[in-house]
Each structure stands twice: as C-alpha cells, then as structure tokens.
N, C-alpha and C positions, 0 to 999 in steps of 0.2 A: 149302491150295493147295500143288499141289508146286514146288520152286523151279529149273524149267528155266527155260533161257532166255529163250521167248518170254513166260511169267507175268511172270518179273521184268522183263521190258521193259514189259509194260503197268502194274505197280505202280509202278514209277518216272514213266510217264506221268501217271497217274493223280494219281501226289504232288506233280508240278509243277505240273497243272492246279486239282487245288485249294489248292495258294499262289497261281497266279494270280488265280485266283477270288477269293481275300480280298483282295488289291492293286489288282485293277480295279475290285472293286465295279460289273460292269456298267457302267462309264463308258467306259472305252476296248477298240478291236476287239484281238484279238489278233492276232499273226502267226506264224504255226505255220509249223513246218519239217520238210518229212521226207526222209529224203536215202536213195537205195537204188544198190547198183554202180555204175549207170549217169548216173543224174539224181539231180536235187536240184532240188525240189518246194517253194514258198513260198505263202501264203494268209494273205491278210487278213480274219479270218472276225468279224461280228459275232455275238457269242453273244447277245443277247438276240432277234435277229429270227430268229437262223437261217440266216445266209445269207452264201455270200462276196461283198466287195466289191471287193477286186482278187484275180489271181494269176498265177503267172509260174515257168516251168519251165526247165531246161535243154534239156527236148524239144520247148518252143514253136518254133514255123516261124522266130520271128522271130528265134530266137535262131542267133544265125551259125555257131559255131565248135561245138556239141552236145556241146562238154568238159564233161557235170557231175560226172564224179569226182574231179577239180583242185579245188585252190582259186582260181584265177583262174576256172573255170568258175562257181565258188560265188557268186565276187564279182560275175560277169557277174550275176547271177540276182538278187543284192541290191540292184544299183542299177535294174536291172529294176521289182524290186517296189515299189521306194519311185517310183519313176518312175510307175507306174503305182497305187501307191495313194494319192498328190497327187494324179493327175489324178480321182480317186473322191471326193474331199476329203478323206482323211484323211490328219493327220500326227504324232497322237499313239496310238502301240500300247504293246501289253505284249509281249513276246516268248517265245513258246510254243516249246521247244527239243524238247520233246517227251522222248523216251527218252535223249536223244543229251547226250554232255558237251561243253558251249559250247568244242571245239576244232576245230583243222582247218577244212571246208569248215562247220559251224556257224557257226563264229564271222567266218570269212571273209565268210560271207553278212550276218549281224549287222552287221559293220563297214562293210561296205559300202552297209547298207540305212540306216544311220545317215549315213556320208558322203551318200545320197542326199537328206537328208533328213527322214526318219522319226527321232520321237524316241520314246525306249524307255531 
C-alpha cells in the first residue's frame, strides 16, 4: 500500500475502529465523527444491527447558526447529539474519532456530547 494521504487516513481509521471493537465488545453504540470544511457530521451507530440510532449535523435545518467549521459550531452539534441520542435511549457510547486527532472541533464535539449527557 502506497503511503498517500488518503490510505493513511483510512489505516489510522481502520486502527481505531478495531480498539474500539475490543472495548465495546458489541455492548455499547458508537459515535462516530466526521468533520469536512464546512460541517461536522455525528452518528450514533449500533454496530451489531446496523443501523443509526441518532444523528445530528451542522447542516441540519435545525441547526441555526450553520457554523460547523468553529468550534462553537462543533459544540452546537454535541450537545445536539447527545440531545438526541437520550431521546433514542441511549447514553453509554464509545467514541469513534475516526482519522481525525481528538482536537479542535473533535474534541469540542466530544466535550460537549459529554456535557450533554452521553458517557464515553
């Protein structure tokens, strides 16, 4: 595998999701983050069914201010998601960061999805 950018972005994906996988052991969803220029994208995904159970963008209608390349945008989007993955039932996750190093609008989201609520 050649080592451009976008391989090493998926091998680093790749490495986190299987430590998460040995820490969940399939018992808790995850919450995956993906963050691009503009927005910054959150999902409470259960990996065993398949399927998301909450999720919450900075380009959702609901979301007011459409700042997701801030980190007060980030935070908007974290207290979003834990807002809305209480109301799914859940409120123990694993936190899937994905490529991305838990700073800036990662971890703004993180902290904020925590303050909401969500424990991880």
């Amino acid at each position: 595998m050649t080592s451009n950018p976008r391989n090493l972005a998926v091998r680093r994906r790749n490495r986190v999701r299987t430590k998460l996988r040995r820490v969940a052991k399939s018992v808790r969803p995850r919450l995956s983050v993906f963050r691009s220029g503009k927005h910054i994208y959150a999902q409470v995904i259960d990996d065993v069914e398949g399927r998301t159970l909450a999720a919450a963008s900075s380009a959702d209608k609901e979301f007011k201010d459409g700042k997701g390349w801030n980190i007060e945008g980030a935070s908007a989007v974290g207290k979003l998601i834990a807002e809305r993955a209480k109301a799914a039932g859940v409120s123990d996750v694993v936190f899937d960061r994905g490529a991305y190093l838990f700073h800036g609008r990662v971890k703004a989201l993180a902290e904020a999805a925590r303050e909401g609520g969500l424990n991880f």
